[in-house]
Structures are given as C-alpha cells and as structure tokens.
N, C-alpha and C positions, 0 to 999 in steps of 0.2 A: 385260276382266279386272279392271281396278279399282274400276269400279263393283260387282262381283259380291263383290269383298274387302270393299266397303264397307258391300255390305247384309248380309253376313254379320255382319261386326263392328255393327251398327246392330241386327240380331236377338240377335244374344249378350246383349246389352244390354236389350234391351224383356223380352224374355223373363223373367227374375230378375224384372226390375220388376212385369210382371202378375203374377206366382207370388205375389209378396211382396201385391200387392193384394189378392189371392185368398185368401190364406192368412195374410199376416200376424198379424193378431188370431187367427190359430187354429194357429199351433206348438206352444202348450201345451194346446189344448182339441180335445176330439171335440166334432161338431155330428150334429144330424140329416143335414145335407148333405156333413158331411164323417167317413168313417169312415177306419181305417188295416187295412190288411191287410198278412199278414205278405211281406216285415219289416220295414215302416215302424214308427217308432215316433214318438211328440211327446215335446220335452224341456221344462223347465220354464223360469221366467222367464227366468231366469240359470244355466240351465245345468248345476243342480246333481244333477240324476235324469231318468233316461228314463224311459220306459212304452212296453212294443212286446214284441215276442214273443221268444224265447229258448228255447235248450234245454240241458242240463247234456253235461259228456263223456261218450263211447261210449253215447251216447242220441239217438234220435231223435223220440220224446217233445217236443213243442213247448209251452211254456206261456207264457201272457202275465203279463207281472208289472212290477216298479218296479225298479228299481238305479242304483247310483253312476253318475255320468257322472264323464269326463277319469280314471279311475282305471284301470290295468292289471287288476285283480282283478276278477274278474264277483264283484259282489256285490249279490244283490236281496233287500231288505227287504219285497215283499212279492209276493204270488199269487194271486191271481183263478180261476182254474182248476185249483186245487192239485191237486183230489181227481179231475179228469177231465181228463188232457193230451189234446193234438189230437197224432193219430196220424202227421200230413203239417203240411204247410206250406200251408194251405187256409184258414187262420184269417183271421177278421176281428172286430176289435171296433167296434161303433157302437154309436149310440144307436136303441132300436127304436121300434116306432110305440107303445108306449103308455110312452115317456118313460124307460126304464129302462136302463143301462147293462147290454151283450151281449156272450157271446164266442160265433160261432158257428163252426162248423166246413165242410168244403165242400159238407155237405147244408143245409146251415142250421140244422142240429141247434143248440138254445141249452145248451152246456156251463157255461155259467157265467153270473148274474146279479144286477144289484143289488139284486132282488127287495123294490121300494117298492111298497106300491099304494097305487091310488088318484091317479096323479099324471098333470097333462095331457102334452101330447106337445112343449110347446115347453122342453127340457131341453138341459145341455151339460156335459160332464165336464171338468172344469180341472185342469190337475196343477202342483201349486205346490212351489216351492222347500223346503217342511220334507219333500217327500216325500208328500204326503196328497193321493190325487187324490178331489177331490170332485165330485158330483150337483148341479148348482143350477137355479134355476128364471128361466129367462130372462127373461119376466115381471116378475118381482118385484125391483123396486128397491133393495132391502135388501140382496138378493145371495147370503140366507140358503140354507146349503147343504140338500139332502134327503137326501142319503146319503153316508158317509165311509168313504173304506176305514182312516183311523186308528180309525173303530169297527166294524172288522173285519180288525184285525191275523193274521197269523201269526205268526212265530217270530222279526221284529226290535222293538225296543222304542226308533225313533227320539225325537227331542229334540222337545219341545212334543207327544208323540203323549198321552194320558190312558188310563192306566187304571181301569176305574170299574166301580162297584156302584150299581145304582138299588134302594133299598130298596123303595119302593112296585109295582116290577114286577116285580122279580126278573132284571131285565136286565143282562149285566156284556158287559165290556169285558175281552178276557181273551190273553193268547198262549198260543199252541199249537206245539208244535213240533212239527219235520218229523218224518219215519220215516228216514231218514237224508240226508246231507249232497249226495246227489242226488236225492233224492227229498221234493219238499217237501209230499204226501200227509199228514194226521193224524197222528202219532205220539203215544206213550201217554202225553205228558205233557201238563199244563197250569197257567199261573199266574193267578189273579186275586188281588185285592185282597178282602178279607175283613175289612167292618165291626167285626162281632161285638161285644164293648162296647168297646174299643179295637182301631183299625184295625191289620189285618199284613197281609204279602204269605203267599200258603200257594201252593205247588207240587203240585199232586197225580198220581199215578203210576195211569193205569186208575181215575181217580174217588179213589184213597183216597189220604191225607194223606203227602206224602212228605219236604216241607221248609218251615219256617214258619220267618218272619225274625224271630220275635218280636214285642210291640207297640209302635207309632211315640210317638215321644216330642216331636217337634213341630222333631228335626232329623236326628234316623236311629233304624232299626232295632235299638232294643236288643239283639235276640237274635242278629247280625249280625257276627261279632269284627272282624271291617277293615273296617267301614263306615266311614267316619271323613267328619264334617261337612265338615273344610275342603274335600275333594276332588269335593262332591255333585252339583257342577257346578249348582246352584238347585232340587234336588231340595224337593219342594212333598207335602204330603197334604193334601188342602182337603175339609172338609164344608159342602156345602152344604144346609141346616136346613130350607129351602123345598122346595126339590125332595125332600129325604131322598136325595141322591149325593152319597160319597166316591168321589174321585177321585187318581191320584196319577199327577204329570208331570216333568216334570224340561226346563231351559234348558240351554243350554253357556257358559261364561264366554266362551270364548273363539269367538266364530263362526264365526271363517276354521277352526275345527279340525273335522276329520270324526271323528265317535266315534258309536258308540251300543250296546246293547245287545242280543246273542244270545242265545236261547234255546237250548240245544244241544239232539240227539235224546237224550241221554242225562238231561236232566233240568236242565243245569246252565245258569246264566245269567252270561255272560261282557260284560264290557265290553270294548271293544274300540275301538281309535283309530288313524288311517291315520298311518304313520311313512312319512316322503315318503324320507328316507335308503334305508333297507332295500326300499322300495316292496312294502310286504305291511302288512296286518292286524296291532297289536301288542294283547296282553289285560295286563288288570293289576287287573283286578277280579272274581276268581271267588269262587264261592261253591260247598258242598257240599263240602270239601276235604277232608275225610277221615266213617268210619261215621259217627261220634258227629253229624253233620249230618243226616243221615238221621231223620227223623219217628218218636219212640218206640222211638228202638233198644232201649233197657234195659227195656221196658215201664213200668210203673207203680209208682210210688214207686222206680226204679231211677236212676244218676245214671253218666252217659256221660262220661268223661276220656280224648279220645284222646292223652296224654301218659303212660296207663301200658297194660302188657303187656296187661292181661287189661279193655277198658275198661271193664266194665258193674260197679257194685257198687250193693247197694241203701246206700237214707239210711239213718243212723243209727236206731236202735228199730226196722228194718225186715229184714225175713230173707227168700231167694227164697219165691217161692209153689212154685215145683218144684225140690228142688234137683239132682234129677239132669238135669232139663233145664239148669240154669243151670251146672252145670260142665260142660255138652257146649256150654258157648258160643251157648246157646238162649235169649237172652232177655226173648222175646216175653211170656212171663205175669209179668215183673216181678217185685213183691217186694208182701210184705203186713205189717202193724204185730206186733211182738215182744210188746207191750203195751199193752191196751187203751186209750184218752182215757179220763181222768177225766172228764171230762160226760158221756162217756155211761154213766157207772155213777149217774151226778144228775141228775134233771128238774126240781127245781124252783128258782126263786128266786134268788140272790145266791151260792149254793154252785154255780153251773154253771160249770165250767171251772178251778176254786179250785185243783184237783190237777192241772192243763197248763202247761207251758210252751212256750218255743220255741228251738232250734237253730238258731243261724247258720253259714251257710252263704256265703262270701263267692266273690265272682267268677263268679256264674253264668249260667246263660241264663234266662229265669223258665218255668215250664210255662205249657200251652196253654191256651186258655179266663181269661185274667184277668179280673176284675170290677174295673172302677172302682169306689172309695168313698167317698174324700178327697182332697183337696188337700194336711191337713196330715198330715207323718212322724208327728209326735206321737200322732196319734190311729189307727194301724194298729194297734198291736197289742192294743189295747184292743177295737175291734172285732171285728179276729179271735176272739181270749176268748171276747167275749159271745154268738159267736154258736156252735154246736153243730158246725156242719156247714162251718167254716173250720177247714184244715188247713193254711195256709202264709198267708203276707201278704209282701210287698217292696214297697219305694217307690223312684221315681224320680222325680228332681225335676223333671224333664218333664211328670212323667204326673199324676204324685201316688201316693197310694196303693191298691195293687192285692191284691185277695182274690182265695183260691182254692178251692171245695170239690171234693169227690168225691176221684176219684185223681187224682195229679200225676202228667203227663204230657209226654217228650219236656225235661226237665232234663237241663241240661250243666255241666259245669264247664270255666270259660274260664281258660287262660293268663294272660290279663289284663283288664283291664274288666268286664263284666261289670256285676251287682247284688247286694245282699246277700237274701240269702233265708231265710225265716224259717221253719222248719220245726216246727210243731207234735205234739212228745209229752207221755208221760206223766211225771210228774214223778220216775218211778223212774227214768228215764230219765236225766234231768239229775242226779239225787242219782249216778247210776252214771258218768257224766261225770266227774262233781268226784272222785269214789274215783279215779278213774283219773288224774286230773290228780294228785293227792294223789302217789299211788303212781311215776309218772312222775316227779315231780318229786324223791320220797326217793331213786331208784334215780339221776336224774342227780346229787344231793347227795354220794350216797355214790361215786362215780366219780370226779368231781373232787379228791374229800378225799384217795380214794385216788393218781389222779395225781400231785398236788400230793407226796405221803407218797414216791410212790417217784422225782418228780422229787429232791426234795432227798436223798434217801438214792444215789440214783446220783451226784447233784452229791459228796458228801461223799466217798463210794468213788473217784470218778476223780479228786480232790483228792490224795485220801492216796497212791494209785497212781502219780501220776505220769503220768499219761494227760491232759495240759493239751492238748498239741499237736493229740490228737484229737478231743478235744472241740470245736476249734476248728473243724475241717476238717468236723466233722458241720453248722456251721449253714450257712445257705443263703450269706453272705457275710461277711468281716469287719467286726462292729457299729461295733468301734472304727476303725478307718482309716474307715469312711463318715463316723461322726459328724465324726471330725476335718476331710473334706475337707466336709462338709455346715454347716461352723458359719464357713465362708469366705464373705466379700463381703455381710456385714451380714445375714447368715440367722443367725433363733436355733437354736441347734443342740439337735435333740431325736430321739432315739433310736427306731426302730420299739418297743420295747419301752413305752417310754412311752403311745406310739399306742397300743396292746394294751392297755394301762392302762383309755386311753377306751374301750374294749369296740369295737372300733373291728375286726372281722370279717377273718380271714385265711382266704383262699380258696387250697386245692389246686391246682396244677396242673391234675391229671388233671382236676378235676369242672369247671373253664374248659374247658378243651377238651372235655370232651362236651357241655356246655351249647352250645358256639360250632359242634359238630361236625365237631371240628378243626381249627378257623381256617378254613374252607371258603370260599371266594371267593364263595359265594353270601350266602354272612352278613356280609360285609365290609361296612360304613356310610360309609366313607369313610377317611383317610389324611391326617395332620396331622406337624407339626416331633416329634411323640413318636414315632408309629411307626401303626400300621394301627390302626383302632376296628372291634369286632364284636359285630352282637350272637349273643345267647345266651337261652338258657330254662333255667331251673334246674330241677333235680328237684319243687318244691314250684311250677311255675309261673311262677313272677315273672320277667319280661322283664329284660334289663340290658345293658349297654354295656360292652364289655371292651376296655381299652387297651391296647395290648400295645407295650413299649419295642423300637421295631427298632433290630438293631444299626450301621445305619448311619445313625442318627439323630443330628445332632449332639447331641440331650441323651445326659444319661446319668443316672446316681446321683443325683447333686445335685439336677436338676430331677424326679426321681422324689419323692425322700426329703420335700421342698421341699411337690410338691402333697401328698402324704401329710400332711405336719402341718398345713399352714395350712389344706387344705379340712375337715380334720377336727375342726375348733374352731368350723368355721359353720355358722351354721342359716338361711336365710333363702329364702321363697318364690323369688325370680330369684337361685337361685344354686344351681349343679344337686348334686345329695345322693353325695356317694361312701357307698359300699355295703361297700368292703373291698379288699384289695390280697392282691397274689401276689406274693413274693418266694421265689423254690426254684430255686438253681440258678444257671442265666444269666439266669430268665425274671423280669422285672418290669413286671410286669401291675397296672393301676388298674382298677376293676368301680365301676359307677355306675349312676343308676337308668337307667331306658331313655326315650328322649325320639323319640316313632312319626315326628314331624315334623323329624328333624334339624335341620340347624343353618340359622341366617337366612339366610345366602345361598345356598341352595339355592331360596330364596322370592323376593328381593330383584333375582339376576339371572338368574334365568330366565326367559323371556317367557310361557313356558306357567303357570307357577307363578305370578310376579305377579299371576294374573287374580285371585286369591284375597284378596289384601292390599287388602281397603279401607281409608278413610283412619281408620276407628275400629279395625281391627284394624294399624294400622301405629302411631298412637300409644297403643294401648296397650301396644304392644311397647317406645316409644319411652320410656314413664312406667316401665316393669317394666327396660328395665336401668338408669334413672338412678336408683330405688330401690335395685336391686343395687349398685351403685358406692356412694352414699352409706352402706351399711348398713357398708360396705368399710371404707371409710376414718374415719367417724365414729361406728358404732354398737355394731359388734363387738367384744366382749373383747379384739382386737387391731386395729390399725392398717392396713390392708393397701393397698398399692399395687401393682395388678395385671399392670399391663406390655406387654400383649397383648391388649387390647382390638379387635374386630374382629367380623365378620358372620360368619366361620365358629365364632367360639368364644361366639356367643349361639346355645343350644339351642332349640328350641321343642316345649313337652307337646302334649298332644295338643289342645288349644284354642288354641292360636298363643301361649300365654305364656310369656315370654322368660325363661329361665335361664344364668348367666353360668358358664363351665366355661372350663378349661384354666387351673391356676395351677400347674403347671409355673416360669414366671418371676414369680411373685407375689412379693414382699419385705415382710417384716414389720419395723412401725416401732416406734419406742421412745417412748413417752408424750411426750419433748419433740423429739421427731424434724420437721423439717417436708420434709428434703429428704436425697438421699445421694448419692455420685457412685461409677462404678462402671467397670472396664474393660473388663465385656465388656458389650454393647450387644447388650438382648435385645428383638426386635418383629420386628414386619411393615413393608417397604415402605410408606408410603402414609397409615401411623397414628401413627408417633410423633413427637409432638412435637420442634420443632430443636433443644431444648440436652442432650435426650435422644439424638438421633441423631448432633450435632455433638460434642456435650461429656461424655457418660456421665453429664450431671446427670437425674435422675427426682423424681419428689416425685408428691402428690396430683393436682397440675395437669399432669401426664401424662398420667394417665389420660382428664381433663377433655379434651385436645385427642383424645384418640382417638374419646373419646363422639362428640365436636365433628364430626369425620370421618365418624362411623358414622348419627351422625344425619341426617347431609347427603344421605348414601347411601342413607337410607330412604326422605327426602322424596323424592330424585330418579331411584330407580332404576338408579344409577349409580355402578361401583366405579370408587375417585379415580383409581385408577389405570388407567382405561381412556382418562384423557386424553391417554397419555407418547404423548411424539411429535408431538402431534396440532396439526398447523397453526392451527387455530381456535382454542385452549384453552392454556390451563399446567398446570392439572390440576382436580378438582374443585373446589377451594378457590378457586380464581384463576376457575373461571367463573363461581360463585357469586358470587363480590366484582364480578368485573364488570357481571353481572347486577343486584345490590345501586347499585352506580354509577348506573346508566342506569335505575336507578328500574322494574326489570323482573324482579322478585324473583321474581315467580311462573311465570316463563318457567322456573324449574327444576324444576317440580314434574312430578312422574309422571304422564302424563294417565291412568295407570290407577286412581288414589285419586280421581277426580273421577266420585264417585259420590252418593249421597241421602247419606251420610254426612261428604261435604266438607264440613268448617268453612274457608272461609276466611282468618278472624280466627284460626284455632289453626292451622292450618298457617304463616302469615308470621309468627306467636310462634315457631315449633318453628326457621324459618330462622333467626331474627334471634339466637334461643337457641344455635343452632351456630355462627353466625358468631362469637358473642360466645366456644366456648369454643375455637373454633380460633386465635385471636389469636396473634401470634409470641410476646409476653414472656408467660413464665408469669404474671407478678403480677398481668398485667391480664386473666387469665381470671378470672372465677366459679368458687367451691366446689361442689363436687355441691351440698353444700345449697342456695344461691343457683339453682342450677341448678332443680332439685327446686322450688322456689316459683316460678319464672319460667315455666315448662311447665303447673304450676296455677295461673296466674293468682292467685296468693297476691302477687305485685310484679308491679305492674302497669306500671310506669314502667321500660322497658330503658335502659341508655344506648345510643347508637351504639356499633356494633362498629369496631374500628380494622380495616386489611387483615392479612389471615388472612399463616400462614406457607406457604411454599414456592410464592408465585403465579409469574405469568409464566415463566421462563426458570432462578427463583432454585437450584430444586432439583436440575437439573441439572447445573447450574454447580458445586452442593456436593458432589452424586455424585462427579465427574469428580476435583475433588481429593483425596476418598482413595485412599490406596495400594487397588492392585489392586482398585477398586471391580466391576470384573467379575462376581468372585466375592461380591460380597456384598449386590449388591442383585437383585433380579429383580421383572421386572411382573407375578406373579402372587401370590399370598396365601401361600406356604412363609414361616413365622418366621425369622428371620434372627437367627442365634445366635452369642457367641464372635466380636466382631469389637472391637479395640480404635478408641473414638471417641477424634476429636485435642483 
C-alpha cells in the first residue's frame, strides 16, 4: 500500500513536468503541432488576455476571440469569427497546411481565416500581453510578424493597437462595430483615420459621414470639446513620408491600469477603465453627446449650438435654402448667402475681393474639408481675400493656418474652446453689422440714463416720505454694519458698491442657478473652508466656477467681502480671474473663470493622476505660483499677504498652468507694513508658518514657508501631512532635513518626474530652494523675489538651509499645548479658522 501511495505521488509530479516540456514554450502560441479545441484556450505571457472560444448569454452561438484575463467581466476586444459563429462546441483553431491561422468547425468547414498568401507552412500564432495575437514565420530570425489581428480590429481600440491609412494602397486599418452588444457581426458603423490635407478621425454610419473629430493639431482633436492633452494617456498621430501612412496609437501612463477604448453599436466611442472598487467597466470619455455632434446637422453654411432651444441657425449673411423645411426642424439643405461676394461681381486684377470681409465667429468646431496653407496667423487672411473661391479661414497654433472653399460644412458652436473662425461676406454685410452695433449700443445708452433718472428720483421720493426703514430692508444686506465689521483686523474696508465702481459684474441668483442647474451634485467641483464650488455654463457659453458661502462654513461676510475686494484689484496670469459675485438674500456666491483641470492636488496626490506630472510640467507649476506670490506682495497696486497657500487653492487651466485662488484670508498691507499680528489664526494644518500658528504674527514670509511646504510636496509627491503619526518620519519637513543630513537629498524625489525631462541639477535647486523657505525664523527665509531668481538660476550661490520648522516630534508637542487643540487642528487640508494663537 505504500509503495502504490508512492508511485502515485511520483506520477502526480512527472506528470505537470512532461506537460510543462511539451507545452511549456507554447501556453501562449498555436503551432502546427499543437492546435486548441474548444474550450481550451492559450493565455499570454503574463497573463494579461486569453484567446479560446466563448459565447455571449442565452446564446449558444460559439465564437473564438481575445478577452481580459483575472477580470469578473467577460470582456473581449476582439473576433475572429464574428461574421460566422460555430453552431456547437466542435470548434478548433490551428494552424493549417499552408501556414495560415483557422477556425474550423466539426466538418472542417474553414469559418474563419488569416487569409495571407503565398506563405510557407512552418508558421505559429503568438498572443502577446498588449492583446495582438500575431502570425510569424518560424524561420526567420528576425521574428518579423505576417499577419496581426491589431490590423484587423473590431469594435476595441486597445493601447499600442495603430490606426492607419496607407495612402499608396488604399489600405486602412479601421474599427467596426458590432450589431449589438451580443452580437459582435458587422454593424452599420465604422471609424478610420482620414489623411485628407490635415489628418481626423471620421465615423461613418452605412458608408456616409456621421462624426468627424476635427483636424489634429499635433496634441488632440480640435473639433473634440473634452479632448483634453493632459489625459491622452501618449496619444500619438505619426506620418510616415516614406511609406505615405498615417497612423494613430496611443500608450497608457500608467501600465498596471486596464483601460481602452469601445466602439459602441450605436456609433459612439467610449473609454473605458477597470475600477477594481466597484469591479465593473468605468467610461469618462465619450463622445457624440448630444445632435449637434452628428456630421452636418444644420447642413451647409448652417451653425449647430446645442445650448439653445431650437439648435440649427444659419451664419450671419446667410438665410435657410428652404424655409418651410427649416422651421419643421429639417435641416438638411442648410442655408445659402443673403448677398453676393464682392469678387464675384470682379474678375480681374487688384480689385478682387476689395468689397469682402470676414466675420468672426469665436469658439468653434472648424468645417470639414480644411486646407493647409500657412504656418503664419498673419498671413490667413490675406490669402483667403486673394483668392475667389475661399470663404472662411481659422488658425491654430498647432496647425497653422487653414482655408476653406465651397460650402461649410458640419460647424458647431462650442461652450468653450474651440477656434476662431472667420467667415467671409459681402461688405454690406459688415457695414449692416456696425448699424446694428450703432443702434444696440444707443438703445443700451438710453436705458441706463433712464435707470440712473428714475434711480435718483425714487431715492428723492422715499427721502421726503419717510420710507428710510424700507429702503433699507429692500437691499440684499446691511452695507453699513458689513463695511463696519469688514474694516476689522487690518482689512481696508471697502464697500460692494465701490467694487460696482470697478465694473466688477453682479450675477442674479436665479441665472447661477440655472447655469449650475441648481447646485446639482453632478456639477459639484469640489468643497472647501467657503462652502461647495460648481460649475456652471452661462447662457452666452462661457464655463465658470461658482462658490457658494455654506452656512455652516466657519467664514462668513468678512472673508466674503475680503475676497471680493482684494481679488478684484488683480490682474495676473497665476492668479485665477473673478468674474462677479452674488450677494441676494442669504446667498453669497463668488463666480470665477473655470479651471477644466482643478486644483493641484487632485494631480499631486493621486497615484492615477500623478502619471501626468512630469518634471517639466511640475516646475512649471512650480515657477507660475512663485511668480503668483511675488506679483502678491511686491508688484501689485497693493501689498498682499495670502495666508492659505496650499495644493488645493492652486488651480490648474487647461495646460496644467498654475493659478493661485481662494483669498478669502488674504490681508492687505500698508506701503510701510512688513508684518501684522492678529487673533484669529487663519490656514491649514501643515502650511503655516510657527510664529503664525504659535503667535498670530503673518507677514510676507508666511506665505514664503507655505510655498516652502508646497514646493516640497511637488518635488515629493507627498502631503506634509501624511507623515502625522508616522514612526519613521516627523513630517515632511523633518524627512526632508533628514534626508538633506545624510547627504541623500534626492531620496525624496517622486520617482514619477524621472522622466526624459529630469533635470537633476534643477530639481536638487528646487529642494534646496524649499528648504531655504521653510526655515523656523522668518528673517532667515528668502523674499519671493530671492526666491523667483534662485529657481532661474539668476543666483547661483544658495547658502545652506538652517533645519526647517516643526521636525521630529516638535509639532506635536505645540499642538497638544493649546487649549482644546482637538478641535482645531486636523490631518486633512479643511482651513482652520477663528482660533486665538498664544
């Protein structure tokens, strides 16, 4: 009995072993010798996609195809047999006798193949970790593949797969989507890549034109509204001038992430990324979102806004071609010119085009068919002019400049971004422009006069009446008791009316809330020490950010009134633009432009986002808020010392450039001011300076230890305060210095900025630059401006930084002795307001 235990246990073992001899080299490959029949399938190197047979629910329908491995979701990117399922489970794929990759069925019927000719018989099919199982020629040492199924996609558009156009053969490289979501057969769409004179993606619906992205600009889709670079994940369009093929592919930053792109049966192409949390498919990049996306909705010369009632109207100087079709919501025949071009009433000479202008048109999508013509703006509209048969031009500083004849076609008008476009009419045209501008502008002339006439004639009547008390009660709050509790604690006190003074925009209620639609928690951006941010769209388009004072906010009025005047005196690229304020009622509302990429630590510590921040887009971040600060304190018609310096109150535009927001606790200083003390002690955990958080003293070099903090945080990926607690560390500051100690400075740097664009030498400046402004005594920090030349290598000589504030154990220790420190400190980024410093 124990010898029979033994040889069993002895077989269990050899076994696997010859399997693995046999087969080892070939889990991820078909051979001539070795095929799989259903439902074996081979997985790839590592694991990351099968290839074996499958079939959808309440289907018995078998087809072979690719999909996710270790994932719950059957998800397969692509189909071999799409268009001819096997009826049974009889399937087998091998390689046949003359070299070609097979699917047969259990007559041997061939349903499906890689259909090469011409190729010998010693072949093998490999299926590799991006998903692409390929044909190669065993033979040949090189390894070179014959046949790809990435150039014979279906309806997934994985990472490294190429989409392409061979100009000289007429060959493309295209996705197709299924006929529906179980049935992954031909359905009526498809997308390829489309040269033309500048390259775009076009969608077509049954052959005809359904969705064009616009032309590429060399980092997205102009005609694309949420394309946004930062997110492209390395998206690429490459011409290749030798062969004559464009192609366009796309990397993922982050590897370990599974993402890729669906084609849907309805037309639409969806990105899509596995959230291991929820364990399902999440999308966050569609396109097609509303008509006006659709290929010539308005027809020709018509101009698509889905942001009003009725979207289609023609351009300017242009009127439907039918108009009883066009008010039955039929806008297929477009629109045609009110009045003729001047050129073409002239043939010859120096007088062609004398009588045309052009009409801008901002924020748009550009029509179909552009012509490359220039590099330089300068010279577009000059050549449009000259030539007869140009009726629009725009330029993009990607592209250069783009001409258009015939009809324009498939124009949108975008919410935001967009191009400016240039629309060529007759010059009665523009002469009936300016009448109208004329006339617009007397009828606003005479409204105002009028206002203003019977503003002061009611003021005079409820004067003489007696009616003070009501007048009082009609404005939205008491001016005077604000001003009075607003000119407390070294604020200069300055009256919303004043602000009004500076044309300084007062937004409704009601039009905030339609723009926000309704505060809707979908439009919600985020949630700071003011109260919730959202955004909004206004009736005219333009994006914005609405703050809105919650009442359980510890600000109130003060730090309202506060950002209202100081933001409203600056102008400065890193320093985010208020738009207008809402005061009605209870509701006090700040509106500010709109920043797509929120705020920096949405980028900073996220591990998904980080991927994006290389080390040339992190210092430039780094250069754009120390110009913001310096403009602060040394350039501005006023003095400012900010107070709140921190990663969530630097915004970022849509290029990752850093704008500085939330001056709420900003203080303005007095020409010989250099420092002030104060009792209520306004910041964040983690950034303010000791004599500001111990003593209520602030000054310039406040702000300076916060940069000092923030900068550290850039370099290192790391918020200071993720060190509380933390056995290893005292907080960022203290690991930093330690690191600086032990002569291992660069032990803190992100290994995500260590990219083609590491500088070395400017990143151990950028530390040495932070060490130097976090120092305990203010004196011995650097001014921004010192600061500001040390980062450009304008001084080139640093001195050694002294040990930063609050290392080891120290800050701790200072927490604990104030009164009920409980309540007033916390490890997360909430501003910490109203607390008297000892």
């Amino acid at each position: 009995m124990g010898k029979t235990t033994v040889g069993i246990v002895l077989l269990a073992l050899i076994l696997p072993s010859c399997f693995c001899l046999q087969f080892g080299t070939a889990l991820d490959t078909i051979t001539p010798s070795k095929s799989i029949k259903d439902p074996e399938v081979i997985i790839s190197k590592n694991g990351v996609f099968l290839l074996g047979f499958f079939n959808f629910a309440n289907s018995t329908h078998r087809y072979v195809g690719i999909w996710y491995n270790h994932i719950p979701v059957q998800t397969v990117v692509w189909v071999a047999n799409r268009n001819k399922p096997l009826k049974d489970s009889s399937g087998v794929v091998k390689i046949s006798e003359d070299g070609n990759l097979v699917v047969l069925n259990g007559q041997e019927e061939i349903l499906w193949s890689s259909n090469v000719t011409n190729l010998i018989s010693n072949t093998s099919a490999l299926l590799l970790d991006s998903g692409n199982l390929v044909l190669k020629n065993d033979d040949d040492d090189n390894g070179a593949s014959i046949w790809e199924s990435f150039q014979h996609p279906s309806n997934a558009y994985t990472p490294t797969m190429k989409i392409s156009t061979d100009l000289r053969t007429g060959q493309r490289v295209q996705l197709s989507s299924w006929k529906s979501p179980s049935d992954p057969s031909d359905g009526n769409f498809s997308l390829s890549l489309e040269p033309l004179n500048i390259p775009e993606v076009i969608i077509l619906n049954n052959n005809q034109p359904y969705f064009r992205t616009g032309p590429w600009n060399g980092q997205i889709f102009i005609g694309m509204l949420h394309m946004n670079s930062v997110y492209l994940n390395g998206f690429s369009l490459v011409a290749d001038d030798q062969k004559e093929t464009f192609y366009l592919s796309y990397a993922l930053a982050n590897k370990s992430m599974l993402a890729y792109f669906e084609f849907n049966p309805q037309g639409k192409i969806i990105e899509l990324h596995w959230d291991e949390g929820k364990g399902d498919w999440a999308n966050n990049w569609p396109i097609l979102e509303n008509d006006c996306d659709v290929y010539g909705k308005c027809g020709a010369f018509g101009s698509c806004d889905s942001m009003k009632p009725s979207i289609c109207s023609c351009l300017r100087g242009f009127e439907p071609k039918n108009r009883e079709e066009w008010n039955r919501e039929n806008w297929a025949s477009g629109c045609v010119r009110t009045t003729p071009l001047g050129c073409q009433k002239v043939n010859n000479g120096s007088d062609v085009g004398k009588d045309d202008g052009f009409l801008k048109l901002e924020m748009m999508k550009v029509p179909a068919f552009a012509e490359w013509s220039s590099p330089l703006e300068e010279t577009c509209e000059e050549q449009c002019l000259r030539n007869c048969s140009c009726v629009a031009y725009a330029y993009d500083v990607g592209i250069g400049c783009m001409l258009w004849s015939g009809n324009l076609i498939d124009i949108q008008k975008f919410p935001s971004r967009g191009v400016d476009l240039y629309i060529r009419v007759a010059s009665s045209e523009l002469d009936r422009k300016k009448k109208s501008k004329v006339v617009i502008i007397t009828v606003i002339v005479g409204i105002i006069i009028i206002t203003i006439a019977t503003f002061f004639l009611r003021s005079w009547m409820a004067k003489h009446r007696g009616r003070k008390q009501k007048t009082k009660e009609m404005l939205p709050f008491d001016i005077g008791k604000a001003v009075a509790k607003f000119s407390s604690d070294n604020v200069v006190g300055e009256n919303l009316f004043e602000v009004k003074l500076q044309q300084l925009p007062l937004f409704n209620f009601e039009e905030l809330a339609s723009a926000t639609n309704n505060f809707h928690l979908t439009e919600k951006l985020g949630h700071g020490g003011f109260g919730p941010v959202y955004r909004g769209t206004l009736q005219d388009g333009k994006e914005i950010a609405v703050k809105r004072l919650s009442r359980a906010s510890g600000q109130g009025l003060e730090e309202f009134m506060n950002e209202v005047v100081v933001i409203s005196k600056l102008q400065h690229r890193n320093l985010v633009r208020l738009l207008g304020c809402c005061v009605e009622r209870e509701e006090k509302m700040l509106v500010y432009e709109y920043m797509p990429n929120k705020s920096l630590d949405a980028f900073l510590f996220d591990q998904v986002q980080r991927q994006f921040l290389n080390w040339e887009k992190c210092f430039n971040i780094i250069e754009g808020i120390s110009r913001g600060l310096l403009y602060l304190h040394r350039d501005s018609r006023l003095r400012i010392i900010h107070r709140d310096i921190k990663a969530s109150n630097i915004l970022l535009d849509q290029d990752l450039n850093p704008k500085i927001s939330d001056f709420g606790m900003a203080r303005i200083f007095g020409g010989n001011e250099n420092h002030a003390n104060t009792k209520r002690v306004m910041g964040t955990y983690g950034y303010m300076s000791p004599e500001y958080a111990m003593q209520g003293q602030f000054s310039e070099k406040s702000d300076v230890f916060s940069f000092g903090v923030l900068l550290l945080e850039i370099v290192s990926g790391r918020k200071n305060t993720s060190f509380y607690n933390n056995q290893h560390s005292f907080s960022l500051l203290g690991y930093a210095w330690k690191l600086w100690k032990e002569d291992n400075i660069l032990g803190l740097v992100d290994m995500e900025v260590s990219d083609p664009s590491y500088d070395e030498k400017e990143i151990l400046r950028c530390i040495h630059v932070g060490l130097l402004c976090v120092q305990e005594f203010a004196k011995e920090r650097p001014a921004m401006s010192r600061v500001v030349s040390m980062l450009n290598s304008e001084i080139v000589d640093l001195p050694p930084p002294k040990q930063p504030a609050f290392t080891e154990r120290q800050i701790n220790q200072d927490v604990e002795s104030l009164p009920n420190n409980e309540d007033k400190f916390s490890v997360n980024d909430v501003s910490i307001t109203d607390f008297d410093g000892r």
